[in-house]
C-alpha positions, 0 to 999 in steps of 0.5 A, spaced: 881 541 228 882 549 226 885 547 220 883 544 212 890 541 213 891 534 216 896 531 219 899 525 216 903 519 218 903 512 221 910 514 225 912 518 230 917 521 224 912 521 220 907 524 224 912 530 226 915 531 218 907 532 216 905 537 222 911 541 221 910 542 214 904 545 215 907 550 219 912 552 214 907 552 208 902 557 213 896 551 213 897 551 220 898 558 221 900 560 229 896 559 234 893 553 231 890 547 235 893 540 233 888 535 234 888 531 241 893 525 242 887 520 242 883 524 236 889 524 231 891 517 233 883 515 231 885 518 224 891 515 223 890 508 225 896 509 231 897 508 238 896 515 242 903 513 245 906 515 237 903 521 237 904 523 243 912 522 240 910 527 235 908 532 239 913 532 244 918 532 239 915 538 235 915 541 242 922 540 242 923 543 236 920 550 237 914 549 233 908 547 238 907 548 245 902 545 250 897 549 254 894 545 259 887 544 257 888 548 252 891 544 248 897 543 243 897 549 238 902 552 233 908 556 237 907 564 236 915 564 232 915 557 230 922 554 228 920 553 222 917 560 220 920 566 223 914 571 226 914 576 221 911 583 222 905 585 218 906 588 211 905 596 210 900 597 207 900 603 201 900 610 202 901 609 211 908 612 214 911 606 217 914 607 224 914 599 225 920 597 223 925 600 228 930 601 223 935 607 223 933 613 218 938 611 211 939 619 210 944 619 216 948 612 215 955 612 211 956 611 205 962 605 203 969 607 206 974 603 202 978 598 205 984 600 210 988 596 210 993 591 206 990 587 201 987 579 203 992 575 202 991 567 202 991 566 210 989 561 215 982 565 216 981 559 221 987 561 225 986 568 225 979 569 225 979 576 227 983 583 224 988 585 230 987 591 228 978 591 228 980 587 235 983 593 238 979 599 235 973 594 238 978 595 245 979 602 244 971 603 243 969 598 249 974 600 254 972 607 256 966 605 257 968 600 263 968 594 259 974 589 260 975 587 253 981 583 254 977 577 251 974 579 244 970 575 239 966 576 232 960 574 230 955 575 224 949 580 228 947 580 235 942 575 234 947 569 231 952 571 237 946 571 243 944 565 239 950 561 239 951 563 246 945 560 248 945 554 244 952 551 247 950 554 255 942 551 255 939 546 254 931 545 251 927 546 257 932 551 260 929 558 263 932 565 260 929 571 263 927 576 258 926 583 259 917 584 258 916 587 253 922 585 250 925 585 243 921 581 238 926 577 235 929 575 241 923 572 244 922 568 237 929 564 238 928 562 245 921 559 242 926 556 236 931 554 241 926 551 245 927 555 251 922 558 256 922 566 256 921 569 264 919 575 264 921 581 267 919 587 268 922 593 266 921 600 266 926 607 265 931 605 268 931 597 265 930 591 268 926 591 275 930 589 281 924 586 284 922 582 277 929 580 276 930 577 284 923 573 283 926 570 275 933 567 279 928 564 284 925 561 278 931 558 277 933 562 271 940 559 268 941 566 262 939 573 264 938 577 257 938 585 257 939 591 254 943 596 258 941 602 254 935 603 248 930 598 251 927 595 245 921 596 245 921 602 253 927 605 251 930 605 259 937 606 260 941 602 266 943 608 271 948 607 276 944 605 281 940 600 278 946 596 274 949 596 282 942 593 284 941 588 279 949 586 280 948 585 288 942 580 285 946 576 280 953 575 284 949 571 288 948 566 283 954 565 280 952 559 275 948 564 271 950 567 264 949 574 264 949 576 256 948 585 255 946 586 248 948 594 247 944 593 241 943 601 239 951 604 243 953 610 239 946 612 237 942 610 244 942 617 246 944 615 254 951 612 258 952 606 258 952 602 266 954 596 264 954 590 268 961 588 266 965 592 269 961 588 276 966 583 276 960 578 275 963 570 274 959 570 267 958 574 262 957 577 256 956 584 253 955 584 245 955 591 241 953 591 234 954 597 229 946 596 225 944 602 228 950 607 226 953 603 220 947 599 217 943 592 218 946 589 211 953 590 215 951 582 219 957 583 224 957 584 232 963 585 237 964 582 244 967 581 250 965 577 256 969 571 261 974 567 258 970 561 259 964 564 255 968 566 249 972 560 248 966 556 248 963 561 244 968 562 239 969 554 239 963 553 237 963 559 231 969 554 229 965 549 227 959 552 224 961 558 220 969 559 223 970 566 221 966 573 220 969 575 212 975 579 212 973 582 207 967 585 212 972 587 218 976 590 213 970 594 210 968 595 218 975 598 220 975 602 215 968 606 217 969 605 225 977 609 223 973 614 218 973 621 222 967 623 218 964 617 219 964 618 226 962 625 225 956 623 222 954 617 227 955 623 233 950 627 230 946 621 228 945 619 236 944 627 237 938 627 231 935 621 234 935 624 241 932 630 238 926 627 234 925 622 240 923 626 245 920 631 241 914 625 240 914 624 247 913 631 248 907 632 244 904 626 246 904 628 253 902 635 252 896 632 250 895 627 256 897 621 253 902 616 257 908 615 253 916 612 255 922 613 251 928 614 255 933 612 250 934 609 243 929 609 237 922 608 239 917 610 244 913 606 248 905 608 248 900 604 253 893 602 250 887 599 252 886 595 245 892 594 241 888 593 234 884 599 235 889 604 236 893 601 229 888 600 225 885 608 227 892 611 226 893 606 220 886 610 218 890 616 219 897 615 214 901 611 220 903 604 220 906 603 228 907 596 231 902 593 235 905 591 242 903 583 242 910 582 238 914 585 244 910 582 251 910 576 255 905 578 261 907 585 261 900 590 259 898 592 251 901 598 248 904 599 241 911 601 239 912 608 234 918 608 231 922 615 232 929 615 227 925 619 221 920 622 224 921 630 224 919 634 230 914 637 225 911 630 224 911 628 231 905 634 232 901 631 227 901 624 230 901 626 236 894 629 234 892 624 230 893 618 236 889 623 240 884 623 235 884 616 235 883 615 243 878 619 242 875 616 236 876 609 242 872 612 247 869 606 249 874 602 249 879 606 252 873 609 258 874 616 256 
């Protein structure tokens, strides 16, 4: 065994209860080997039937998984302990995070509307008056919003979705590199994550047609601001990736519009494709702030009642006290002013990067949102070399399935002038990489 930790236990429980604790205290860190079944059975004085009880339970969970000869190890995002990124170091510019630059969010509005009352806040979770500023934003972009729904963030919402619709074991396509955080839940959920690759234009066509061949029961994707590649549906692509879904009726199409005002690109959203289910999400985090934990959709009526059933029993309601809050800053003329010049600056800044690495050569995408997407040889190499330099980016392994290395830059605070210096300082590196890199 990889670790000091042993695993205890003369039960199948047991066994399980003491692994998992060592997840979640970091002694069994990810990609740790568990002792073989008939190993551990041997220590413990079991049959090899009980562990292998216990492992398959801790698969179960998300919290191993089993590869092959190779073993049973630590899942990559245990269930247990959420796959953080790497602390900054001091003194480094972080360009890791994804966040949007706090200089152009909003500061609080006021509420708008009438005080809060003693109302049946399970009767009547959502404002009417949020419902129809989120109906007033989506409609225009060609999404029916007849069906409504509000949840606590993106990822609560795709989450819960996820949890009523599949079952363990279920296949999801994602896109590959795709967003880390979503990767981490389907191994929570203990779901299988197909990749599917993407490029300027979002998910292939061809990758997408191979993932329903597989038998893929959800379809996850970005149709603009591809987190980490930045590729935005145009028309022609969401038509062709509508024409692949239609003829598989039974799978849950969820559209998470993550970055929307900011992206920097339209919207081809593949709601108004008229697909039987589906479900598209936006969030306000880019634009209004992370600590607002509040996401809006509209999708199928089925998919919303099954969604809105199951927040019923679990958390029931998104604060009132929050939606207030939201429409007020969502009807703010200034608000809307900056979040206008926020999408603009970000596009600014953004292509300024991709500018400067490529008149130095450097292969690099981003065609919308916040982030460049940079290929490389040696991920390690490439972090530690800019990290040497004052830049802290975000190494590609937490973002790929199968898809080649690379690492992600971060744009929203990044200056045009910054971007010359970066640039040139990634040059640097490669150069400093010559033998890893091939010249």
């Amino acid at each position: 065994m990889a670790s000091q930790y042993a695993i205890s236990g003369t039960t199948a429980k047991g066994i399980a209860a003491s692994a998992e604790r060592g997840v979640a205290e970091g002694a069994l860190g990810p990609g740790t080997a568990l002792p073989p079944v008939r190993r551990l059975a041997e220590e413990l004085g079991v049959s090899p039937g009980t562990v292998a009880t216990a492992y398959k339970e801790l698969r179960r969970r998300g919290i191993v998984v089993t590869r092959g000869r190779g073993g049973t190890v630590v899942a990559p995002a245990p269930a247990v302990a959420s796959r953080r990124p790497p602390r900054v170091p001091e003194g480094v510019r972080d360009l890791a995070g994804g966040h949007p630059d706090p200089a152009l969010l909003p500061g609080p509005v006021p509420p708008g509307g009438p005080a809060l009352d003693a109302r049946s806040h399970r009767a009547t979770p959502r404002l009417a008056r949020l419902e129809q500023v989120v109906r007033e934003l989506l409609e225009p972009d060609g999404v029916p919003a007849a069906h409504v729904s509000f949840a606590h963030g993106a990822l609560d919402l795709i989450g819960r979705l996820l949890s009523v619709e599949l079952r363990p074991g279920d296949a999801v396509a994602m896109e590959d590199p795709g967003y880390h955080h979503l990767l981490d839940l389907l191994t929570a959920l203990g779901l299988r994550a197909v990749p599917v690759a993407v490029d300027d234009e979002g998910m292939r066509p061809d990758a997408l047609r191979a993932a329903l061949r597989a038998g893929v029961r959800c379809v996850v994707c970005s149709p603009r601001a591809q987190n980490p590649r930045g590729g935005h549906f145009s028309a022609a692509r969401r038509d062709a990736l509508a024409d692949l879904l239609r003829a598989h009726a039974d799978v849950l199409v969820v559209e998470n519009d993550h970055a929307s005002a900011v992206a920097g690109a339209p919207l081809h959203t593949l709601a108004a494709a008229g697909l039987p289910r589906w479900v598209h999400v936006r969030t306000v985090s880019k634009f209004l702030g992370a600590d607002l934990r509040w996401a809006a959709a509209a999708g199928d009526p089925v998919t919303q009642a099954r969604h809105d059933g199951r927040m019923l029993l679990t958390s029931g309601w998104v604060s009132h006290l929050l939606q207030e809050v939201l429409h007020g800053l969502l009807t703010d003329d200034g608000t809307r002013a900056l979040v206008a010049r926020a999408g603009e600056t970000y596009t600014l800044r953004r292509t300024a990067l991709l500018r400067e690495l490529g008149t130095r050569g450097i292969e690099a995408y981003g065609a919308s949102g916040m982030n460049v997407w940079v290929p490389v040889r040696d991920e390690s190499a490439v972090v530690n070399g800019l990290r040497s330099y004052g830049w802290w980016v975000a190494a590609g392994a937490r973002f790929r399935l199968s898809s080649p290395a690379g690492v992600r830059i971060s744009t929203a605070a990044l200056e045009p002038a910054d971007a010359v210096r970066l640039a040139s300082d990634f040059a640097a590196v490669l150069g400093e990489s010559e033998a890893t890199y091939g010249g």
